[in-house]
N, C-alpha and C positions, 0 to 999 in steps of 0.2 A: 642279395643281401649286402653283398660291398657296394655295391655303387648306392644303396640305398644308406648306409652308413656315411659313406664319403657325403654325401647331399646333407644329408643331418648336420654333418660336422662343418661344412661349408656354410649351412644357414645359419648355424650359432656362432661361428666365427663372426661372420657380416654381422649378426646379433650384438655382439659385444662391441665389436668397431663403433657400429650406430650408439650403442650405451655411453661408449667412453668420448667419442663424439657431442653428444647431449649434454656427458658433466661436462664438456671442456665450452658448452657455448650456455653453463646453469640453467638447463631447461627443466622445471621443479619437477618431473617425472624421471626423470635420469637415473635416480638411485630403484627403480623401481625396474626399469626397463635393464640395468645391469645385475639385478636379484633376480628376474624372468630368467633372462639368459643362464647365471648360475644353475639354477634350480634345473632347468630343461636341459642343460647339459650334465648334470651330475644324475638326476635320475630318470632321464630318455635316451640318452647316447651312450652315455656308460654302459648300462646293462645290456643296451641290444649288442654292443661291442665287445662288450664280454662273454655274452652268450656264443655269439658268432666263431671269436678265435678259442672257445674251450668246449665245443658241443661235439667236438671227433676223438677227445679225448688226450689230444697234444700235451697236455697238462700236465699226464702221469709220470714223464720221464723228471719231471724238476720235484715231485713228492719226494720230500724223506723218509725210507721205512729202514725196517731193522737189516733186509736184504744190504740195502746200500750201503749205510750205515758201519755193518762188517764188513765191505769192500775195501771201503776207505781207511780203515784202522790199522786193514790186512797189509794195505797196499803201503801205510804211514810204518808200517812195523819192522816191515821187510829193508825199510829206505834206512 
C-alpha cells in the first residue's frame, strides 16, 4: 500500500508539472488537464492516504475526550 501510494503521488505530481507546462506553452486544454490532476489527487490519493496512516488506529492518541481533557486542567492547576 505505500509504495502503491508513493506511485500515485509521483504520477500526479508529473500530472500537474505537464498541466503547468501546457498553460505555460497556452495549449487550449491546459486548464483541463490541471482540473484532472486537481480532482484525482484530492479524491483518489487523499483517501487511499488516509485510509492507510488511520486504519491501525494511530489517530486515537490526538482525540480530545473528557479523560484528557481533566489531565490538562489538572496538570494547568497544579502549575
Amino acid at each position: 500500500m505505500k509504495i502503491a501510494i508513493k506511485i500515485l503521488f509521483i504520477i500526479f505530481l508529473l500530472w500537474m508539472i505537464v498541466g503547468f507546462y501546457f498553460l505555460h506553452i497556452e495549449y487550449e486544454k491546459a486548464k483541463f488537464v490541471m482540473g484532472l490532476g486537481v480532482f484525482f489527487l484530492s479524491f483518489i490519493l487523499m483517501p487511499i492516504f488516509i485510509y492507510y496512516r488511520y486504519k491501525d488506529g494511530k489517530y486515537k492518541k490526538y482525540i480530545i475526550n473528557d479523560e484528557k481533557l481533566r489531565q490538562a486542567f489538572n496538570k494547568f492547576d497544579k502549575e
